[in-house]
N, C-alpha and C positions, 0 to 999 in steps of 0.2 A: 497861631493857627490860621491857615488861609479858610477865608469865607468862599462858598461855592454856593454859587445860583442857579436853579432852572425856573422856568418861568413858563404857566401852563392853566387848560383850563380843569387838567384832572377831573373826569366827569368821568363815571362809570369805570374806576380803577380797576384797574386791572393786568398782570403780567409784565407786559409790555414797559408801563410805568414803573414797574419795582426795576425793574431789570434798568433802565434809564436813571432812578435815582441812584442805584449800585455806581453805574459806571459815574459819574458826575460826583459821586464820593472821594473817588480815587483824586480827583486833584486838588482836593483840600480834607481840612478836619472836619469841618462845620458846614452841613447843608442846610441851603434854604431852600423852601419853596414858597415860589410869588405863584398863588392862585389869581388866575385872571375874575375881574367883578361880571355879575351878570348883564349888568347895561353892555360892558365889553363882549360878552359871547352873542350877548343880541344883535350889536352892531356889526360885529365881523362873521357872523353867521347865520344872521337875518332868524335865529331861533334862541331861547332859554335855556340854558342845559338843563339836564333832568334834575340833577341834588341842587342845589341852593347854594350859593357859594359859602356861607357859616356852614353847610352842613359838609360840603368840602375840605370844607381847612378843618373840621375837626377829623373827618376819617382820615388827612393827611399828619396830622396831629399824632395821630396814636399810630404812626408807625416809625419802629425804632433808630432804623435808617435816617430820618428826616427830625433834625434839629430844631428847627424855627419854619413857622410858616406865618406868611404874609398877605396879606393881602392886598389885590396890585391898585394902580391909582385907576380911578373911574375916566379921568382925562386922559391920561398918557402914560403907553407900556415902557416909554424912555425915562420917565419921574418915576416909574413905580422899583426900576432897577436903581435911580439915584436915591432914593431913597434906603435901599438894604447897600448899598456901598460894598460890593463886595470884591473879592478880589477875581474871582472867576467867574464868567457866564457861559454857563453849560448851554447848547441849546441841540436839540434831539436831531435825526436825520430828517426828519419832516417838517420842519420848522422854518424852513428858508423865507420865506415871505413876512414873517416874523422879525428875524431882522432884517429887511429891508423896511416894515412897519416901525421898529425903532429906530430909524433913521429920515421915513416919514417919506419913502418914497416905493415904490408900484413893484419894483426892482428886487431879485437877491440878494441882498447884503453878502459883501463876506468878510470875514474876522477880523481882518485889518480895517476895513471902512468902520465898524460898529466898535473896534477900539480906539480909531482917530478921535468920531465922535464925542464918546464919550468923556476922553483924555482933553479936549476943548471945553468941555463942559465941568473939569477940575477932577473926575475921576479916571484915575490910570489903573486898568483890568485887562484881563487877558480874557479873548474870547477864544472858546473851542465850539465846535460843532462835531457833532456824533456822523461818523460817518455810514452805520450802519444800525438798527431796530433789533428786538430780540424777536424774533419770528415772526415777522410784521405780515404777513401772509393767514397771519393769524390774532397774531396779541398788538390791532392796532384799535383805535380806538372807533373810528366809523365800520371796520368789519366787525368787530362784537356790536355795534348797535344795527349793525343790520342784521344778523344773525338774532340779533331781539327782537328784530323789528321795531327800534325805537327810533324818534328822527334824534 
């Protein structure tokens, strides 16, 4: 069974996110999801997310779509993928800077540079990237906290 990764801070789930684990199903059996730590959403967001990263992984926990959830490394989003070894890394339409972040530079990554990567470092994956959002006009994750009013 291939293993399938996304890698996220899942903070005020909702829509958007089901619709993303759905598609990131389709290329293996087995979903993971690597919740990003909250030291990490402070650093890369200069803010806290609202849930608690334990209180994250358990609402990602209990949805039946999502097999394993992880929790990602506090130093580095590139350990925290070698660590679930999986065969596929799903990464969202929104996500570009992301991986160029696992590769530790400023830049877009794209699918072949963040599989070279990896493949140097002893794991051979396939990356995909979502070309499109499920209604991201709506079901994205800063329009519903601004619609909350939340930062």
């Amino acid at each position: 069974m291939r293993k399938v990764l996304v890698c996220g801070v899942f903070d005020l789930l909702h829509l958007g996110h089901l619709w993303f684990f759905k598609q990131a199903k389709r290329y293996g059996g087995h979903l993971t999801v690597l919740v990003a730590r909250d030291s990490t959403v402070r650093k890369a967001k200069k803010r806290l997310p609202f849930f608690k990263e334990r209180e994250r992984m358990q609402l990602l926990s209990s949805l039946r779509i999502v097999d394993d959830v992880v929790l990602g490394d506090g130093k580095s989003m590139y350990r925290g993928v070698l660590n679930v070894k999986p065969d596929v890394l799903v990464l969202g339409y929104d996500q570009l800077l992301i991986a160029g972040r696992l590769l530790g530079v400023s830049h877009a990554a794209s699918a072949r540079e963040i599989e070279k990567r990896f493949a140097e470092k002893g794991l051979r994956l396939r990356v995909v990237r979502l070309r499109k959002g499920w209604m991201p006009e709506r079901f994205k994750s800063t329009k519903v906290k601004a619609y909350l009013k939340v930062k």
